[in-house]
MDAnalysis code that builds the backbone (N, CA, C; Angstrom):
import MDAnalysis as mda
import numpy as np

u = mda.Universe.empty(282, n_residues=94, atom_resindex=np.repeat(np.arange(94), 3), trajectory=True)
u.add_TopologyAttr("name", ["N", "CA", "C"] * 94)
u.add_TopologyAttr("resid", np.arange(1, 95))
u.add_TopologyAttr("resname", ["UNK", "UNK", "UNK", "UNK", "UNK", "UNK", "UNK", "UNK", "UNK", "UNK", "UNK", "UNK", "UNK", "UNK", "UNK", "UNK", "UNK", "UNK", "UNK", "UNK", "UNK", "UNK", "UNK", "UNK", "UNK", "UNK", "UNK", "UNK", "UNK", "UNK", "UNK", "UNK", "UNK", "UNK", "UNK", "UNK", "UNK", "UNK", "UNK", "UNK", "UNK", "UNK", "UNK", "UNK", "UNK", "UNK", "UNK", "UNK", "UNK", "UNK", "UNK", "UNK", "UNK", "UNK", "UNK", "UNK", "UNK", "UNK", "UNK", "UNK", "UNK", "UNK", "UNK", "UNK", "UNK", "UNK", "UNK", "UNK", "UNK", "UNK", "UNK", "UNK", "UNK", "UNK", "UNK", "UNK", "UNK", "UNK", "UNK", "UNK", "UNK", "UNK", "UNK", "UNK", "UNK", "UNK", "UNK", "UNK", "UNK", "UNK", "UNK", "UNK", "UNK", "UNK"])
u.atoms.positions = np.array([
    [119.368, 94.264, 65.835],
    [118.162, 94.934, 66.316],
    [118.544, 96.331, 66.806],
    [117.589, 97.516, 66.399],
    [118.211, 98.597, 67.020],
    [117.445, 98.780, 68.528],
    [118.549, 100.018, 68.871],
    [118.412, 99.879, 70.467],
    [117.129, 100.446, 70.361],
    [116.216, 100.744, 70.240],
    [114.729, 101.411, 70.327],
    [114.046, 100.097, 70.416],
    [114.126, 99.200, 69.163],
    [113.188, 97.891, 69.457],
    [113.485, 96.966, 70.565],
    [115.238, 97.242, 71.223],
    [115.630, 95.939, 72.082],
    [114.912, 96.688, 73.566],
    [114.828, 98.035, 73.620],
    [114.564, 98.600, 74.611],
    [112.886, 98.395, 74.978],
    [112.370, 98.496, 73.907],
    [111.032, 98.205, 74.145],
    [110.113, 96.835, 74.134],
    [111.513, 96.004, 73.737],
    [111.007, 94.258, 73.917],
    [111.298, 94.380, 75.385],
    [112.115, 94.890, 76.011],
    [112.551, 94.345, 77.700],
    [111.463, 95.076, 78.419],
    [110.885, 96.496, 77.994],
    [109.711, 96.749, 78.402],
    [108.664, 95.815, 78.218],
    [107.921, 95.349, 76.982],
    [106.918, 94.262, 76.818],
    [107.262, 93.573, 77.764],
    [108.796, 92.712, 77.740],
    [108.512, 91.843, 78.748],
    [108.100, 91.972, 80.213],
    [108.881, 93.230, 80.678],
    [108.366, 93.633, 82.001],
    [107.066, 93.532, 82.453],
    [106.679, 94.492, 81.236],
    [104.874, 94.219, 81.412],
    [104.318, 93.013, 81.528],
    [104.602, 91.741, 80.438],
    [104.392, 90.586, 80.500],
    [104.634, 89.921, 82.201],
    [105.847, 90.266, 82.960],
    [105.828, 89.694, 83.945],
    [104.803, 90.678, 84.597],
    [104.304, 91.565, 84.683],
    [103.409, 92.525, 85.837],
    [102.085, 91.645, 85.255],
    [101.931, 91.132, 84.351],
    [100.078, 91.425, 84.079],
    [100.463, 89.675, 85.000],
    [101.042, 88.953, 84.288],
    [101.449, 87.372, 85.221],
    [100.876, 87.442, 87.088],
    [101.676, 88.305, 87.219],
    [101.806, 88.484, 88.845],
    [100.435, 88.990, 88.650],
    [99.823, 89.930, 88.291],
    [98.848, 90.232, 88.740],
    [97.568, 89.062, 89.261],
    [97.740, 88.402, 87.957],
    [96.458, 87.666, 87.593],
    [96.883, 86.320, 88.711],
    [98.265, 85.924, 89.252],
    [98.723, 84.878, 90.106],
    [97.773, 85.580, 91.702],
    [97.520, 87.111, 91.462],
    [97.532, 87.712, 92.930],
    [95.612, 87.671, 92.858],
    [95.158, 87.577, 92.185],
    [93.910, 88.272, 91.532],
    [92.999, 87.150, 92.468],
    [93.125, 86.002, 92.672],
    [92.254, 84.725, 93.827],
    [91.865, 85.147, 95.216],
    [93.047, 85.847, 95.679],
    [92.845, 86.416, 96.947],
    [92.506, 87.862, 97.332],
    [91.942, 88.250, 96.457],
    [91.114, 89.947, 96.547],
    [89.648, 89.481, 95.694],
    [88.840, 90.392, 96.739],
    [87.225, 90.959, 96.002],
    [87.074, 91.213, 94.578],
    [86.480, 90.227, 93.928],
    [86.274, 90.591, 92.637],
    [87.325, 90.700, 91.447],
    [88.602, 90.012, 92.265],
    [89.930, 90.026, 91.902],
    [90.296, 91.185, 91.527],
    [90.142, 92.218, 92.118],
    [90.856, 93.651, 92.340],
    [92.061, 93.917, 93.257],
    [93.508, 93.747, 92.512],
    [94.704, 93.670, 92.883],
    [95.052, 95.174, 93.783],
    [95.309, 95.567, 94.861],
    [95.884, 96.661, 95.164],
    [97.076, 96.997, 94.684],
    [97.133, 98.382, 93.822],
    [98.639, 98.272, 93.363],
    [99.208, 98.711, 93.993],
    [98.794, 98.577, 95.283],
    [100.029, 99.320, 96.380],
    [100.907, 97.916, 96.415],
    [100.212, 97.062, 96.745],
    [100.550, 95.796, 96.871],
    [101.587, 95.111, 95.379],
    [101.199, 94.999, 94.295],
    [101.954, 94.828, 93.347],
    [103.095, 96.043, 93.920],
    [103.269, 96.956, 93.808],
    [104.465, 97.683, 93.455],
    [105.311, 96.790, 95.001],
    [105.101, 97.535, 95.918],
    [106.090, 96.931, 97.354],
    [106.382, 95.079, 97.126],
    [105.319, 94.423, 96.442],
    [105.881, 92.856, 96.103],
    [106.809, 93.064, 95.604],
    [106.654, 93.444, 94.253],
    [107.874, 93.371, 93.261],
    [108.796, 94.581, 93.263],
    [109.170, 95.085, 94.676],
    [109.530, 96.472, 94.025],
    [109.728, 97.104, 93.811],
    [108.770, 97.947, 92.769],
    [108.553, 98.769, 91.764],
    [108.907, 100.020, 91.585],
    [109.473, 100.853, 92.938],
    [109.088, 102.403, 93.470],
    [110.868, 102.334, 92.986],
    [110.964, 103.493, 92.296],
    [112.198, 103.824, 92.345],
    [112.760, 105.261, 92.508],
    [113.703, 105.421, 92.363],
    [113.576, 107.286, 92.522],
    [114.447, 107.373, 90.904],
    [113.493, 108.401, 90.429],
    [113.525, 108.298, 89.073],
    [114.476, 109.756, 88.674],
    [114.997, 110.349, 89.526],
    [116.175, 111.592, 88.909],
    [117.701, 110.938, 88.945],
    [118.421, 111.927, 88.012],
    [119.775, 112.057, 88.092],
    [120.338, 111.918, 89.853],
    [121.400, 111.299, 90.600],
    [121.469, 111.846, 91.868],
    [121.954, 112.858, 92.064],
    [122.268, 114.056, 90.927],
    [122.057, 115.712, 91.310],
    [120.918, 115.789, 91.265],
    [119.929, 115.972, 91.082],
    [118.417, 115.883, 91.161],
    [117.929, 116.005, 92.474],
    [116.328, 116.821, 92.675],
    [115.939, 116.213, 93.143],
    [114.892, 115.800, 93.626],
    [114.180, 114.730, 94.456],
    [113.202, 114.168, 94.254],
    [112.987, 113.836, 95.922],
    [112.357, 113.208, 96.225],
    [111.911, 113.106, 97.461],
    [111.220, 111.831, 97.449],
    [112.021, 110.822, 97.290],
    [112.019, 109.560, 97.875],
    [111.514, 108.732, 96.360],
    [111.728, 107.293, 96.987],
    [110.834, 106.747, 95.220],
    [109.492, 106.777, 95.041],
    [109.046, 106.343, 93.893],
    [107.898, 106.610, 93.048],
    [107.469, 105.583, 92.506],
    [106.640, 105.417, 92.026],
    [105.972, 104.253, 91.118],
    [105.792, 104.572, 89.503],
    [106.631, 105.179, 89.302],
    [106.613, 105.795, 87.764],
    [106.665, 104.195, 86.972],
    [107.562, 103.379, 87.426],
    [107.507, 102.373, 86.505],
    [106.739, 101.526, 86.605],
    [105.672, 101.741, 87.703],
    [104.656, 100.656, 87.550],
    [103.227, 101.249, 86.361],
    [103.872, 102.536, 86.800],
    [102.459, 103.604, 85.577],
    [102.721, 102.973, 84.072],
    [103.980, 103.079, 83.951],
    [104.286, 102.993, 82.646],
    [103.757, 101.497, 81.998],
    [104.330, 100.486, 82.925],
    [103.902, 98.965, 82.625],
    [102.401, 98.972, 82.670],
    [101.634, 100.101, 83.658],
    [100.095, 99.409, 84.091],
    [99.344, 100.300, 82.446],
    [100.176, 101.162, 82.267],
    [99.637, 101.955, 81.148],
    [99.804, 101.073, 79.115],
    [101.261, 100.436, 79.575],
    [101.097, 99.213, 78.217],
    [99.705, 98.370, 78.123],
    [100.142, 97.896, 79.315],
    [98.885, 96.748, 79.503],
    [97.365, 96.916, 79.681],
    [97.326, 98.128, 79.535],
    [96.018, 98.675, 79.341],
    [95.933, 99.144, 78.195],
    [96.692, 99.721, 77.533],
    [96.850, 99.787, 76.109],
    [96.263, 98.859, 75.114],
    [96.880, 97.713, 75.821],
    [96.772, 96.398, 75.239],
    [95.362, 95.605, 75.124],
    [94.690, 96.049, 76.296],
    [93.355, 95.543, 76.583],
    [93.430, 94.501, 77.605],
    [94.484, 93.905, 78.156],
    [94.803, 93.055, 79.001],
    [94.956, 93.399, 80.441],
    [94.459, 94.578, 80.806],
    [94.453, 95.411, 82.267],
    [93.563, 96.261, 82.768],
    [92.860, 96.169, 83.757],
    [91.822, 97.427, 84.294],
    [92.369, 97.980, 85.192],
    [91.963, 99.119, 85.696],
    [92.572, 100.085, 86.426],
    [91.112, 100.877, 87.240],
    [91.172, 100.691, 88.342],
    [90.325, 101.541, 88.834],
    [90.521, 102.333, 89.812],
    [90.493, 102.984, 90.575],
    [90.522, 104.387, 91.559],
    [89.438, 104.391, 92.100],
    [89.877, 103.939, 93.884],
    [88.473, 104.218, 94.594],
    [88.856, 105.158, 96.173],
    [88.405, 106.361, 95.815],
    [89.144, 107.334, 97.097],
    [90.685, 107.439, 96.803],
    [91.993, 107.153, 97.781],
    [92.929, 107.555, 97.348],
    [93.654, 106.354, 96.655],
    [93.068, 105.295, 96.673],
    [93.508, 103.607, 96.836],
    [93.500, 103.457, 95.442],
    [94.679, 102.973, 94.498],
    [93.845, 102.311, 93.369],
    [94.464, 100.885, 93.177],
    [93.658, 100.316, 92.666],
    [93.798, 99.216, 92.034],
    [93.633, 98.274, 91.032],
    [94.091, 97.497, 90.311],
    [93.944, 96.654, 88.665],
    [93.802, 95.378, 88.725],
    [93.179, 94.464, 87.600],
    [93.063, 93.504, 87.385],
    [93.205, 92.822, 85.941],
    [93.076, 91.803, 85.607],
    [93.350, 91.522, 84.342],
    [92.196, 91.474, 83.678],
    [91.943, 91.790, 82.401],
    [90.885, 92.209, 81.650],
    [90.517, 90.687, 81.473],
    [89.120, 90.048, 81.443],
    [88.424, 88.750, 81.211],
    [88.926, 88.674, 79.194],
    [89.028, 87.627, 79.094],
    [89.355, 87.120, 77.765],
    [88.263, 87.469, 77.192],
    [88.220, 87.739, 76.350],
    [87.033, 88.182, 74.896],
    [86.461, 86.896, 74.418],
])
């Protein structure tokens, strides 16, 4: 397998475990609207994403964008933004 496809199966899977957790978290929120502040600090997620010559100013949630952005891709994720807060849920089955 080349490294492009093995790299982007361990991504799928990542995602696969984020949309999981989500939908495990989704019972105990309004309308099952997950805070992704909450997903990222569960699992997390925040990393500091430069070289350590770099620099950056503390971690980030870049890798939760990237996973919340597959899975919305996919049709299997909502995303909403309310004021500065946002938060996702799993898309209802078709």
């Amino acid at each position: 397998m080349a490294h492009k496809k093995k790299i982007h199966a361990h991504i799928q899977a990542a995602a696969d475990e984020l949309i999981a957790f989500v939908r495990s978290c989704e019972a105990d929120y309004v309308e099952r609207w997950v805070p992704t502040v909450h997903v990222k600090d569960a699992l997390e997620l925040n990393f500091v994403a430069t070289p350590q010559q770099g620099r950056q100013y503390g971690p980030k949630g870049w890798l939760f964008a990237i996973l919340a952005r597959v899975l919305e891709d996919q049709g299997v994720l909502e995303h909403k933004k309310v004021g500065n807060r946002s938060y996702c849920r799993s898309r209802a089955a078709a």
